[in-house]
C-alpha positions as CSV (number, residue, x, y, z in Angstrom):
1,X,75.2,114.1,113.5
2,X,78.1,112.2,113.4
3,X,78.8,109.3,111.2
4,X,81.9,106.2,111.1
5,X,82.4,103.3,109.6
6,X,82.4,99.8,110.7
7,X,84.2,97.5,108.7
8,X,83.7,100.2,105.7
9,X,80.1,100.6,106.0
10,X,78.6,103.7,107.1
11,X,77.2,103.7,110.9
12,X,75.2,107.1,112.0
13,X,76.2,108.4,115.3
14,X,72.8,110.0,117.7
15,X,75.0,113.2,117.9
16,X,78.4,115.7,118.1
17,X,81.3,115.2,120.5
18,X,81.9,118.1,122.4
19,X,84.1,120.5,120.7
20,X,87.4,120.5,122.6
21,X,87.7,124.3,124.5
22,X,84.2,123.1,126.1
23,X,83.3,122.3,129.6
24,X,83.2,118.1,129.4
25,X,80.1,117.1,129.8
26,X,78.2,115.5,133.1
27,X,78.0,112.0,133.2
28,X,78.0,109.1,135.9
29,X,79.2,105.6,134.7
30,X,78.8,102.8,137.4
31,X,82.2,100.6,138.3
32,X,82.7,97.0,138.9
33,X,81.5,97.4,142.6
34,X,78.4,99.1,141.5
35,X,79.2,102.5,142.8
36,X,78.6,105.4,140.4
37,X,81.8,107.7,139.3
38,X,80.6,111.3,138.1
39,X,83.0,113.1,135.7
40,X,83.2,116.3,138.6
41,X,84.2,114.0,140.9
42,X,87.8,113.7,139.2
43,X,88.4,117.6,139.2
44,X,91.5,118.7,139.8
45,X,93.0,115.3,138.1
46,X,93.7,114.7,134.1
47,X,91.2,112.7,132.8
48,X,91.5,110.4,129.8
49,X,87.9,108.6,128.3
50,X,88.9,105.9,125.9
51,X,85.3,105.1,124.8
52,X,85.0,102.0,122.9
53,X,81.8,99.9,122.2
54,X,82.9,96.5,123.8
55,X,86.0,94.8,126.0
56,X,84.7,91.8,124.1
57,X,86.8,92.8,121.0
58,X,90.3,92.8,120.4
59,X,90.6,96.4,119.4
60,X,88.5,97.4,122.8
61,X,90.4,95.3,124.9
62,X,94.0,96.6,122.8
63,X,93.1,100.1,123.9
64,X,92.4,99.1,127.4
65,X,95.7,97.1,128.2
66,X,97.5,99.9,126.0
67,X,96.3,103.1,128.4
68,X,96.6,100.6,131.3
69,X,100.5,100.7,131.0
70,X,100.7,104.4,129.6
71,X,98.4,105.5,133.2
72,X,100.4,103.6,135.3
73,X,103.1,106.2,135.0
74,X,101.6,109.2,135.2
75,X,100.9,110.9,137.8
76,X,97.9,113.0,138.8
77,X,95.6,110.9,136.3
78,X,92.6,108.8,135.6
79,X,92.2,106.6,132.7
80,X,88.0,106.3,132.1
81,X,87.2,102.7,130.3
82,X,84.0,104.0,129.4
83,X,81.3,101.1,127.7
84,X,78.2,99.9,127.8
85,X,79.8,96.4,129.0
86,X,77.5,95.3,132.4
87,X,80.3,96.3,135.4
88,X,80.8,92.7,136.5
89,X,82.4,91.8,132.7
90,X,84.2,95.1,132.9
91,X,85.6,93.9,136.5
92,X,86.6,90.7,135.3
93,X,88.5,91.7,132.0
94,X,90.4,93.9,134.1
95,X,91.1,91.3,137.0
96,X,92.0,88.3,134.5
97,X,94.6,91.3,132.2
98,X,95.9,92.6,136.1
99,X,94.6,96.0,134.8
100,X,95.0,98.2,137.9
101,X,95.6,101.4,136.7
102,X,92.3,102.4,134.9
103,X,88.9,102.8,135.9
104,X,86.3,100.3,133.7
105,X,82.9,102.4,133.9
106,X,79.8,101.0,132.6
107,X,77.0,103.7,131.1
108,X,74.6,101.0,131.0
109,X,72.0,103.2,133.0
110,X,72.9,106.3,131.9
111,X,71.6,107.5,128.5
112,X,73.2,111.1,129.2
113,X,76.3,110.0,128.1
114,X,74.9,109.2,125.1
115,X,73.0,112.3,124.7
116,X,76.0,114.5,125.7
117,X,78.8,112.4,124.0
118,X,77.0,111.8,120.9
119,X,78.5,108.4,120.5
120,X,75.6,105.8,120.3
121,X,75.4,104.4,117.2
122,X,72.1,104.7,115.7
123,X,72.2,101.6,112.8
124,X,74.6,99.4,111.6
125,X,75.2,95.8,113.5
126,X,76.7,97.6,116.6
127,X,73.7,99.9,117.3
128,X,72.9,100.8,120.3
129,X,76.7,100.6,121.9
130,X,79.3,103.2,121.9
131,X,81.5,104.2,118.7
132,X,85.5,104.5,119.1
133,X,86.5,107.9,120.6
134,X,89.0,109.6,123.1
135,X,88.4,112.5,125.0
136,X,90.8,114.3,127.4
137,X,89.5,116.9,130.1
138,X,92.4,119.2,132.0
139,X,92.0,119.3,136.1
140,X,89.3,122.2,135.7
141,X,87.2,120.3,133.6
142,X,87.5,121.5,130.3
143,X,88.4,119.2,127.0
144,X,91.8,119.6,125.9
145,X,91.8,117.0,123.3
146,X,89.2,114.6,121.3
147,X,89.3,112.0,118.8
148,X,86.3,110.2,117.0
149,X,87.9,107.5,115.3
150,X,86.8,107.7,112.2
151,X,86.8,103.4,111.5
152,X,85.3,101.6,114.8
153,X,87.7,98.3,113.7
154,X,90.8,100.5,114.5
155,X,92.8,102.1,117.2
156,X,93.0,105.7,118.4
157,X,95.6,107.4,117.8
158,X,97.8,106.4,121.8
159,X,100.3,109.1,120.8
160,X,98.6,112.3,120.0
161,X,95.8,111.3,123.2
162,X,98.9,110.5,125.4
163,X,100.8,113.6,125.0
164,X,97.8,115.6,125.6
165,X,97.0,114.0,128.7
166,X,100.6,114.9,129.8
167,X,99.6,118.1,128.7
168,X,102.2,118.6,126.0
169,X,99.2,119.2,123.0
């Protein structure tokens, strides 16, 4: 089990994150529209999850505007927004920022992503949402790249996460 910090105090996570080598894990997060994306729908396409626990934050919503402008030019991508925000606040964030070029995904319904992700947050003032991470899985599926970000108060690292979804890592 996992563990970060939120605002220096110790939060446990209910799990691992996939070690990166592995095939990404199933899961099927619902959109603004209410439609359901599955991960093995985007085969064949980079995939980039920035997994945070809320758009209502400034970090979250940092991270969202920041992969935003990085997706828009690249090709042959998809940008996950992955929370446990309801769709209809993840639709609007992205409508009032002009946010076009990622995909806001609520897993709201789906307690597999937690299971398979490992990144539910098991105590602290946050439980029960998502802890700070970015995962990247190449077109056949596999993870290429992961961070857990070891302080939920901070960014990821846009850099390291950006070059591997280019696939320069």
């Amino acid at each position: 089990m996992n563990t970060v910090t939120f605002k220096g105090n110790e939060v446990h996570l209910c799990g691992e994150l996939p070690a990166v080598g592995t095939e990404a894990p199933r899961f099927g997060g619902v959109r603004g529209d209410l439609s359901v994306i599955h991960l093995p729908d985007l085969r064949g396409r980079r995939v980039l999850l920035n997994i945070f626990p809320s758009l209502d934050t400034e970090v979250c919503a940092a991270s969202v505007r920041r992969f935003n402008a990085a997706a828009a030019a690249l090709p042959g991508v998809t940008v996950l927004c992955v929370s446990k925000d309801l769709p209809f606040a993840q639709s609007r964030f992205c409508t009032v920022e002009g946010l076009d070029a990622v995909v806001a995904v609520s897993t709201f319904r789906c307690k597999c992503f937690d299971e398979k992700y490992g990144l539910a947050m098991t105590d602290g003032p946050l439980k029960g949402l998502l802890a700070r991470a970015v995962v990247v899985v190449d077109e056949a599926g596999r993870i290429v790249y992961e961070e857990l970000v070891p302080e939920i108060t901070s960014e990821p690292d846009y850099e390291a996460a950006l070059a591997a979804l280019r696939g320069e890592a």
